[in-house]
DRENMIPA-453345 format. One line per 10 residues: their letters; for each residue x, y, z of N, C-alpha, C. Coordinates in nm, 3 decimals. Each point is the difference from the previous one (the first is absolute). Last residue first. Layout:
// residues N
a> X Y Z X Y Z X Y Z  ...
END
This chain:
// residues 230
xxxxxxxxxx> -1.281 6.542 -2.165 0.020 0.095 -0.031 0.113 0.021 -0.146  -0.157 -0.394 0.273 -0.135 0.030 -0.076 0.015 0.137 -0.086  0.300 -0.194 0.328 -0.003 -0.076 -0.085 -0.142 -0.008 -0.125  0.110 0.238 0.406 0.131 0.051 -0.062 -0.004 -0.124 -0.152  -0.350 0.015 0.308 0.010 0.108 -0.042 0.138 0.041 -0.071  -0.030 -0.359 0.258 -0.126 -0.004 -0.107 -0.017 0.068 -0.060  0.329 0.021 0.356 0.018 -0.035 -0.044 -0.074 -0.061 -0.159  -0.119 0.265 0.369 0.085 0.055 -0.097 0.072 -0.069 -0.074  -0.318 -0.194 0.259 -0.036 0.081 -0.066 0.080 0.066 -0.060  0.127 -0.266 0.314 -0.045 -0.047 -0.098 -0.026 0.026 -0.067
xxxxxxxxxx> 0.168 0.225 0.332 0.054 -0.051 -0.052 -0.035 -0.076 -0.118  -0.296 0.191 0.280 0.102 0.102 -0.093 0.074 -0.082 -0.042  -0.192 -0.288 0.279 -0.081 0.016 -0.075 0.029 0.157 -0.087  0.249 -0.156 0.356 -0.005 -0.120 -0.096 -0.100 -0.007 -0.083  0.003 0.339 0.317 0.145 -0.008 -0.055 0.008 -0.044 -0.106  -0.336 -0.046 0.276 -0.055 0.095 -0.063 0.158 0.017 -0.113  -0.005 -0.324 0.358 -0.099 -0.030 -0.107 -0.034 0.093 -0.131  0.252 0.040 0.449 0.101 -0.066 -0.122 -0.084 -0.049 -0.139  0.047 0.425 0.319 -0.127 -0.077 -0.063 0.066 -0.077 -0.089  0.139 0.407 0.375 0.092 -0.114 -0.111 -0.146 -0.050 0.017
xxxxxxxxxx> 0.111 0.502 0.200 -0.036 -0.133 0.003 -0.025 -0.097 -0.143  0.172 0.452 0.138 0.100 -0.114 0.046 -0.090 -0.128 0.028  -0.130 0.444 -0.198 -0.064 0.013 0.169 0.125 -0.147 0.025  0.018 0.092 -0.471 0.044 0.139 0.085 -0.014 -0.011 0.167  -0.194 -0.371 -0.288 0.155 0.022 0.022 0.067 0.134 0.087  -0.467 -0.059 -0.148 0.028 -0.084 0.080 0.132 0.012 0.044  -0.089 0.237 -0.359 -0.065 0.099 0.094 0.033 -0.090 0.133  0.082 -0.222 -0.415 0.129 0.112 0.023 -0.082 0.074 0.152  -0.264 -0.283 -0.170 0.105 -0.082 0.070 0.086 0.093 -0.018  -0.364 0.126 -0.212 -0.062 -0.003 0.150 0.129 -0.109 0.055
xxxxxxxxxx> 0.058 0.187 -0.456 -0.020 0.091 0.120 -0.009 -0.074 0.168  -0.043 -0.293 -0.400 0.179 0.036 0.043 -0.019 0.118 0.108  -0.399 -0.156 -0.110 0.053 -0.116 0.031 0.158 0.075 0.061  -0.267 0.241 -0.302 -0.072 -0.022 0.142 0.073 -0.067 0.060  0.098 -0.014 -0.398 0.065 0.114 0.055 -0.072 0.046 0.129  -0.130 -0.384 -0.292 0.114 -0.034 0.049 0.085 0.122 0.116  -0.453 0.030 -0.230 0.033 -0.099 0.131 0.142 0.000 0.039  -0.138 0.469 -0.266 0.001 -0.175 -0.076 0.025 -0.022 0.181  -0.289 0.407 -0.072 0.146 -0.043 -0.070 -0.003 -0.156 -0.008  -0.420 0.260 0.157 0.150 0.048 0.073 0.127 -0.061 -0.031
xxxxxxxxxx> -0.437 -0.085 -0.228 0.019 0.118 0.030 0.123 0.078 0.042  0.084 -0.489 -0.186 -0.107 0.080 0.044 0.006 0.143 -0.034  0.227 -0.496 -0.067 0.000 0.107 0.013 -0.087 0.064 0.028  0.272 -0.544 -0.031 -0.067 0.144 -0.011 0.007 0.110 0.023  0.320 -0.342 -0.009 -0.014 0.030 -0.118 -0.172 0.103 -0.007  0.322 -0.219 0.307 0.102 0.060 -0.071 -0.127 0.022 -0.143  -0.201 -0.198 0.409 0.078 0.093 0.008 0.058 0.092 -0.093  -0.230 -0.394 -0.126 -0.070 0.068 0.009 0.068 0.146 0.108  0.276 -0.411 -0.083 -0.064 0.075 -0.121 -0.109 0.125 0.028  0.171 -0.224 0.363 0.103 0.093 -0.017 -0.017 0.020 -0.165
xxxxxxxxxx> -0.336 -0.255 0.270 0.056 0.089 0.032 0.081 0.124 -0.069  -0.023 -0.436 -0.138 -0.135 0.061 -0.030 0.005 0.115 0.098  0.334 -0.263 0.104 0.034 0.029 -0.146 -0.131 0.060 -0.088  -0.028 -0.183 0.453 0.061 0.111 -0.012 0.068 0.053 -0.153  -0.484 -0.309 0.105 0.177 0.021 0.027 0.065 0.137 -0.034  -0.415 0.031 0.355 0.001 -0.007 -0.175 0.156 -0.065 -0.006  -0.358 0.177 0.420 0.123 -0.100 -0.067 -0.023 -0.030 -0.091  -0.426 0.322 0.021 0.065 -0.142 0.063 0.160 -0.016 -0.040  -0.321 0.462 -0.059 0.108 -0.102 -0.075 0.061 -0.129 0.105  -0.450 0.393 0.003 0.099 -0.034 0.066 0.057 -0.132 -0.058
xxxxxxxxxx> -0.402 0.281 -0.212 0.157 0.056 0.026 0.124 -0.046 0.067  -0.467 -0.133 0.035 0.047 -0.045 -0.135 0.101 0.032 -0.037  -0.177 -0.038 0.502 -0.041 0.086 -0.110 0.119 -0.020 -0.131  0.041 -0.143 0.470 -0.196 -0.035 -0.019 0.027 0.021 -0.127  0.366 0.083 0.292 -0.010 -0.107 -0.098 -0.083 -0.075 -0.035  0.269 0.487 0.123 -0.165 -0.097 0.060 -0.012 -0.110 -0.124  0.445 0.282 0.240 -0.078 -0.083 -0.148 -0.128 -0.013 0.048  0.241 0.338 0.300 0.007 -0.103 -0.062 -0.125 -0.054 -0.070  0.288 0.449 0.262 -0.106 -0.063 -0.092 0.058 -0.129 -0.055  0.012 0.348 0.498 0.096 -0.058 -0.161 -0.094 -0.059 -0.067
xxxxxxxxxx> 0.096 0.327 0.492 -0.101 -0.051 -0.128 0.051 -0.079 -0.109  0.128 0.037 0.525 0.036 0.097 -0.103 -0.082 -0.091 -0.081  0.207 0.042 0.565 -0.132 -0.036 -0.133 -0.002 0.048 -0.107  0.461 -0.121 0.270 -0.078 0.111 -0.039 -0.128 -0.018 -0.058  0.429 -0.177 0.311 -0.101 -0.070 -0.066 -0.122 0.109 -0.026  0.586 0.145 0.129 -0.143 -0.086 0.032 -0.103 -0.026 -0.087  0.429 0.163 -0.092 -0.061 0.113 0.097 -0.180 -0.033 0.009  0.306 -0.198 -0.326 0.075 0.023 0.145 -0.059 0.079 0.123  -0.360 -0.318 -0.300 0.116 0.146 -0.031 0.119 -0.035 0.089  -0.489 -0.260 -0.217 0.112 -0.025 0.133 0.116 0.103 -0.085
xxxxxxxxxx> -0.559 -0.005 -0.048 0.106 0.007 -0.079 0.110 -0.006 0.148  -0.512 -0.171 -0.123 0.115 0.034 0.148 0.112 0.006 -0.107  -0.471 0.106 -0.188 0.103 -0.091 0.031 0.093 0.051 0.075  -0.555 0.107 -0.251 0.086 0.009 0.091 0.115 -0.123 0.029  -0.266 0.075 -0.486 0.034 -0.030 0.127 0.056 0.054 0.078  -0.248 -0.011 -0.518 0.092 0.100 0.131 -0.009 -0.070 0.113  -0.047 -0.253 -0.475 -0.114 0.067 0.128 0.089 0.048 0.073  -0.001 0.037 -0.571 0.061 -0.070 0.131 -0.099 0.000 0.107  -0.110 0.084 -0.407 0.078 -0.119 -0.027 0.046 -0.065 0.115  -0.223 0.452 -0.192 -0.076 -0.135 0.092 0.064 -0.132 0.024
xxxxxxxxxx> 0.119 0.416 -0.335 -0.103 -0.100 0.016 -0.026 -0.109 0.083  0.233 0.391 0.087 -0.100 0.015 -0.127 -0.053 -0.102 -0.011  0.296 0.026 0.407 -0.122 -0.047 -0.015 -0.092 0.064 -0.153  0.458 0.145 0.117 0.009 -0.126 0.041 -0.124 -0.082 -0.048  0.047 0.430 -0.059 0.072 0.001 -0.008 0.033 -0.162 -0.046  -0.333 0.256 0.200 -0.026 0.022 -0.188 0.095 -0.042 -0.053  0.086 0.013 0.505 -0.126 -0.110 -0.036 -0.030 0.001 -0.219  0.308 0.330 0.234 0.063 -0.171 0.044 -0.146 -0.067 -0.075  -0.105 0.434 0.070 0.079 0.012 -0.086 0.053 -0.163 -0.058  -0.257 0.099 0.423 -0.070 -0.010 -0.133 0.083 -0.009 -0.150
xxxxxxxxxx> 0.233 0.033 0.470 -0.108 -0.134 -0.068 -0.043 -0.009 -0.116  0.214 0.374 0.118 0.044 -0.081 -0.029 -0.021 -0.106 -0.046  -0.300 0.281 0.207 0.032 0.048 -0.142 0.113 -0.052 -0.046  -0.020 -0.055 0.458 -0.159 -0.092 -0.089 -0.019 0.060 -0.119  0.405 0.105 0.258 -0.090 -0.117 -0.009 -0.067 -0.020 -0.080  0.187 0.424 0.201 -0.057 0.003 -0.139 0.001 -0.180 -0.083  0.111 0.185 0.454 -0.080 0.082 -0.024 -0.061 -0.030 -0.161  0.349 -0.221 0.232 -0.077 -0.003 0.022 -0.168 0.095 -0.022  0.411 -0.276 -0.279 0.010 0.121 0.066 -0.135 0.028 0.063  0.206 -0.484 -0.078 -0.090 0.118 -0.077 -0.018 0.104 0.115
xxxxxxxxxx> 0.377 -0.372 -0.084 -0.073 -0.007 0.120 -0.064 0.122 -0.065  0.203 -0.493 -0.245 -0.028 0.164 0.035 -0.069 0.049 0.111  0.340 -0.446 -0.148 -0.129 0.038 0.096 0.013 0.155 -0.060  0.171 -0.438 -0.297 0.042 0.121 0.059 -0.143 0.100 0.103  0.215 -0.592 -0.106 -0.028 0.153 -0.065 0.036 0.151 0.057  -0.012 -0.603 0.009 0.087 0.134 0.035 -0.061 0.104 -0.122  -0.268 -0.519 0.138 0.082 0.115 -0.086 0.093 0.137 0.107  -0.235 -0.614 0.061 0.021 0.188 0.036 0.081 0.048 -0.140  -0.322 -0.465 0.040 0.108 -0.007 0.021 0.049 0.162 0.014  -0.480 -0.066 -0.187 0.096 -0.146 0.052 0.125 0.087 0.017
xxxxxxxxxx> -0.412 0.211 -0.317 -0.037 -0.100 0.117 0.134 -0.082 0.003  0.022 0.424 -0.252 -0.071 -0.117 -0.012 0.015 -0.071 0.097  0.049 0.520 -0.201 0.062 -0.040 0.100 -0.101 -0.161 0.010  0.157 0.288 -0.457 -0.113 -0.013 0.113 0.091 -0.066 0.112  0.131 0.205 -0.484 0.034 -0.057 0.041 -0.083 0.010 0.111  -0.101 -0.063 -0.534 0.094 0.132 0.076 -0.037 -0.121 0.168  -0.035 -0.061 -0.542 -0.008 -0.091 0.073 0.071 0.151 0.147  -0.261 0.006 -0.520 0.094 -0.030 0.003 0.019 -0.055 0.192  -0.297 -0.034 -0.503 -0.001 0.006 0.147 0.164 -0.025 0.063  -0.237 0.038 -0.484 0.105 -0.025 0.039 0.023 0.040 0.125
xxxxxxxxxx> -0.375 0.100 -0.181 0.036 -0.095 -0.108 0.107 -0.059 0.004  -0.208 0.356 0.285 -0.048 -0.109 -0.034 0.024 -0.085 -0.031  0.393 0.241 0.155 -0.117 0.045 -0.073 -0.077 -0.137 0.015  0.373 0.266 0.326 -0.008 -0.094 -0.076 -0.106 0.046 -0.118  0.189 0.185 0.408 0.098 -0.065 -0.070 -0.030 -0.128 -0.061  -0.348 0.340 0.168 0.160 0.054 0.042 0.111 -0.095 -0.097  -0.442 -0.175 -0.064 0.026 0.143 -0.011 0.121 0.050 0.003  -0.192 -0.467 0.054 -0.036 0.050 -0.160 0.027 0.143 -0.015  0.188 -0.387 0.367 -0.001 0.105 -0.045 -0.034 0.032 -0.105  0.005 -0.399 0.384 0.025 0.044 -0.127 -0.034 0.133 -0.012
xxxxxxxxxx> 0.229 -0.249 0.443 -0.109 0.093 -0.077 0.043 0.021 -0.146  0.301 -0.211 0.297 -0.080 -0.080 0.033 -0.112 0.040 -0.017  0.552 0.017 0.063 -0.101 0.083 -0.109 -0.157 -0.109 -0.013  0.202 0.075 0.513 0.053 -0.100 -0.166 -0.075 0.081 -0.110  0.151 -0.003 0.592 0.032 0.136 -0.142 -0.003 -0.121 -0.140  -0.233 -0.138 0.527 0.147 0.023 -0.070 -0.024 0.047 -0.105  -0.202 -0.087 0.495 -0.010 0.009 -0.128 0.134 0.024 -0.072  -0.087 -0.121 0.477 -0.114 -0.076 -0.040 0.003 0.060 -0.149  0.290 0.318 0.310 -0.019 -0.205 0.013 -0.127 -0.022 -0.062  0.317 0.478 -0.100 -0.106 -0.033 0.087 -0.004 -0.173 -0.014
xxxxxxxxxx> 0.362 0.469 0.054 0.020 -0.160 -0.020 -0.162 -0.050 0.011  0.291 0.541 -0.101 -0.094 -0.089 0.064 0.016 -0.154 -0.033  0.282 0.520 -0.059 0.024 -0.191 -0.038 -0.151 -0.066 0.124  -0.068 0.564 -0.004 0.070 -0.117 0.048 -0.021 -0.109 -0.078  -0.126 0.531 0.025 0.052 -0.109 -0.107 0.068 -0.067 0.069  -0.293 0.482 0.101 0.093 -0.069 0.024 -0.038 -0.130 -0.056  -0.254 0.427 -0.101 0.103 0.034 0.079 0.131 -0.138 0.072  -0.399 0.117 -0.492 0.035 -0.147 0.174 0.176 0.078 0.017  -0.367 0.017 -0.459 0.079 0.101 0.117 -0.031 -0.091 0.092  -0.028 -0.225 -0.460 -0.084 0.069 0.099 0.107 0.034 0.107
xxxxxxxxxx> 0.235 -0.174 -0.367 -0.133 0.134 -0.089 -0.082 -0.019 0.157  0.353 -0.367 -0.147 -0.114 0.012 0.115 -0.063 0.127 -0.035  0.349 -0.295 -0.249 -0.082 0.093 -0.085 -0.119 0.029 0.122  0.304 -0.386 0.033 0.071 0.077 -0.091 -0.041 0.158 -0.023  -0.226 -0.234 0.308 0.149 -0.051 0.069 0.077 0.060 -0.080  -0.459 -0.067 -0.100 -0.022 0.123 0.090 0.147 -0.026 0.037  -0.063 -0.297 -0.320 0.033 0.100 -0.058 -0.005 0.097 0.082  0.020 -0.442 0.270 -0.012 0.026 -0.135 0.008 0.108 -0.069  -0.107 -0.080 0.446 0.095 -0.120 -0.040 0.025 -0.007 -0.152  -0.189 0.301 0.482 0.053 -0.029 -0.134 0.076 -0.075 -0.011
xxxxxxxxxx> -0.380 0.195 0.368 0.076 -0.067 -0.044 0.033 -0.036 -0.132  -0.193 0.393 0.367 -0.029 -0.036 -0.131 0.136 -0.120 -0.031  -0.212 0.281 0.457 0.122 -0.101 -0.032 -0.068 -0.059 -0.158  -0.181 0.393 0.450 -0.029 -0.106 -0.118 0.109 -0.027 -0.069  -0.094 0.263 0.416 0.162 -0.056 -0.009 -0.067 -0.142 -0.114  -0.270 0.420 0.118 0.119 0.023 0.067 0.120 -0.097 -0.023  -0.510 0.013 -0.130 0.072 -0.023 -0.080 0.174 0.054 0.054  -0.509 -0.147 0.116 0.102 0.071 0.077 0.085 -0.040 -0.078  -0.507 0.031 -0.243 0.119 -0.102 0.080 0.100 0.084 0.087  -0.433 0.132 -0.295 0.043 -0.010 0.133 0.106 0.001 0.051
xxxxxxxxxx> -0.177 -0.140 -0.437 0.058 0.126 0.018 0.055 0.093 0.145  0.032 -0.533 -0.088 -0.123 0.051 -0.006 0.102 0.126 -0.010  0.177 -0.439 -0.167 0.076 0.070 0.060 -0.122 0.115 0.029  -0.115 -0.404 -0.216 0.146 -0.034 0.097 0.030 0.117 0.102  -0.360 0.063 -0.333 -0.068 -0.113 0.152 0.139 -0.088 0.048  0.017 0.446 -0.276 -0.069 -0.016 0.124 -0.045 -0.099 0.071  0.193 -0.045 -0.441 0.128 0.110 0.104 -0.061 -0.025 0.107  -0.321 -0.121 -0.337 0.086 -0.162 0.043 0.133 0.085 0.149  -0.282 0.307 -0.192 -0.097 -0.114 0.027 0.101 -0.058 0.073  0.157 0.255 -0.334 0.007 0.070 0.147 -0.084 -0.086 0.101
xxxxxxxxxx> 0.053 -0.176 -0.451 0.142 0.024 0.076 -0.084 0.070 0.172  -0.335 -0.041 -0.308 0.013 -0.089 0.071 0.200 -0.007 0.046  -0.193 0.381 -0.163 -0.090 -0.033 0.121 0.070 -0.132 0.001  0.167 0.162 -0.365 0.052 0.067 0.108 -0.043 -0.022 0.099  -0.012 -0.402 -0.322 -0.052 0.162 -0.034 0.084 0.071 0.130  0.222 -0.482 -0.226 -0.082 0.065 0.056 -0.070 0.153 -0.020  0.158 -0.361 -0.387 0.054 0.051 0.124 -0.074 0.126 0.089  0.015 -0.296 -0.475 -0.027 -0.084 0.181 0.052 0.102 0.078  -0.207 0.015 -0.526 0.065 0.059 0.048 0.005 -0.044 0.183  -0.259 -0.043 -0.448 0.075 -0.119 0.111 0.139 0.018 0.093
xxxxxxxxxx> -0.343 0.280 -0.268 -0.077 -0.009 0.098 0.106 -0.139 0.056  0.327 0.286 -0.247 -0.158 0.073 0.044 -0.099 -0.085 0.064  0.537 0.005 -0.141 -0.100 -0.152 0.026 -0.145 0.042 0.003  0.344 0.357 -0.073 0.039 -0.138 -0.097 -0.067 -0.119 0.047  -0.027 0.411 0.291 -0.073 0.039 -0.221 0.029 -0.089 -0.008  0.027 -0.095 0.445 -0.135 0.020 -0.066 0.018 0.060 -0.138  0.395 -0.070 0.160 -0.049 -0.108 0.043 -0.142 0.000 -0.049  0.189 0.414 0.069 0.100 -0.084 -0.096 -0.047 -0.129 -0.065  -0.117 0.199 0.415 -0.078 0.111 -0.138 0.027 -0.103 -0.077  0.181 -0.101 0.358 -0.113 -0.028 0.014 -0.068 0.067 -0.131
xxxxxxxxxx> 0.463 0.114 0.051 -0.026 -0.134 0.002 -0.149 -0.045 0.002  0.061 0.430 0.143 0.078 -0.017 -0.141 -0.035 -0.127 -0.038  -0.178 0.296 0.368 -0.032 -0.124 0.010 0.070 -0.050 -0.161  0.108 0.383 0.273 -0.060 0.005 -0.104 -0.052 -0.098 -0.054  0.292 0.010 0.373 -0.111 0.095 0.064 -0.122 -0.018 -0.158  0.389 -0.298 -0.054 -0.098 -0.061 0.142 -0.135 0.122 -0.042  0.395 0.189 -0.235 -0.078 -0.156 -0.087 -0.108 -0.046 0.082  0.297 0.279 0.252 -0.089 0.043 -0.098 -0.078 -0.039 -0.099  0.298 -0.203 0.351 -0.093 0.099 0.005 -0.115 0.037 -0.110  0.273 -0.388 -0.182 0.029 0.149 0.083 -0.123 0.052 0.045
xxxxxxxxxx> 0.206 -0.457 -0.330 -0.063 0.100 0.104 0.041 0.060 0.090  0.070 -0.069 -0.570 0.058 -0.025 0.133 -0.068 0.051 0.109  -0.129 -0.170 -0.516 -0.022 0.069 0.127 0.063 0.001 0.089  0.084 -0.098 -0.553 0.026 -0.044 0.118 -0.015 0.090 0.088  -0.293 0.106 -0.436 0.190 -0.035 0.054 -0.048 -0.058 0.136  -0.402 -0.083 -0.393 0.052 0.120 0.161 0.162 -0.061 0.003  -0.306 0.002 -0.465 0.063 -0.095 0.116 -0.001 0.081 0.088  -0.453 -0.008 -0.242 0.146 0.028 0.008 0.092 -0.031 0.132  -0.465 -0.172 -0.288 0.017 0.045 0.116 0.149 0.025 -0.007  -0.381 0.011 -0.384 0.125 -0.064 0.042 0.041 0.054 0.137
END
């Protein structure tokens, strides 16, 4: 019998100990989807090489790195980027979900801008950031790291962000929204339930003063499903 695990919260330390990735391999063993250590560090190095001049690298957030960022970065700017936008738009059989009940977390998708949050990585210790960010973001391969013009008060910053790749079996097409906001209010995972992903990463939004009338209208809904299921 495979036993339950409590709810994972991530941390440092969860990341350094590959927690989640363990986790993932006792309860699925050979169907287990998520990357090895070579190929994270693989995939780190052909965005970002061990080389790089890392003096003014820019990590972009739009989602739980906004509620819950955990990598060191000496400065934090409201960023704006064009050509993507913040949708729950990845399934999830791990962090916040299961096989058997996939739950739905949030990517950056092709069309129209987001507000987020710019990090700027401490320079000396970068690329062990990276690596950290990547077991982070990229367990399983879901996203592709990009370079993007993040727009600040304090000018147009290159900075990294991740979006959907929408090759791979994981990525969730426009759905109605009432299919949405069931599968919100009602999976779970490793790292707790969807819905509390959801409420974090818009309280974390809020704090920086930026408004998501979409993301709004989708807590809203949800607590509302949840108040009617409870």
């Amino acid at each position: 019998m495979k036993r339950k695990l409590a709810p994972t919260r991530i941390t440092r330390e969860t990341l350094e100990d590959w927690c989640v990735a363990t986790m993932a391999r006792e309860r699925d063993g050979r169907e287990a989807t998520v990357a090895s250590e070579d190929q994270l560090l693989q995939s780190r190095r052909n965005i970002v090489p061990d080389d790089s001049d890392c003096r003014d690298l820019w990590v972009f957030g739009y989602g739980s790195l906004i509620s819950n960022p955990i990598i060191a970065h000496d400065q934090c700017l409201t960023a704006q980027i064009h050509g993507y936008h913040r949708r729950f738009c990845l399934w999830t059989k791990i962090g916040r979900g299961t096989p058997e009940f996939p739950g739905l977390v949030l990517s950056l998708d092709y069309g129209g801008s987001c507000v987020g949050v710019a990090y700027r990585l401490e320079t000396d210790t970068a690329i062990a950031e990276l690596d950290l960010l990547w077991r982070r973001e990229m367990l399983t391969l879901a996203y592709d790291a990009r370079w993007l013009h993040l727009h600040t008060a304090k000018g147009i910053k290159r900075g990294l962000g991740f979006v959907a790749n929408r090759e791979i079996p994981a990525y969730a097409p426009p759905m109605r929204f009432e299919d949405t906001v069931n599968t919100v209010a009602t999976a779970i995972g490793f790292n707790g339930r969807c819905c509390d992903y959801l409420f974090d990463t818009l309280a974390g939004i809020k704090e920086y003063g930026i408004h998501d009338t979409k993301m709004e209208k989708l807590a809203n809904a949800v607590s509302q499903r949840l108040a009617s299921i409870e």
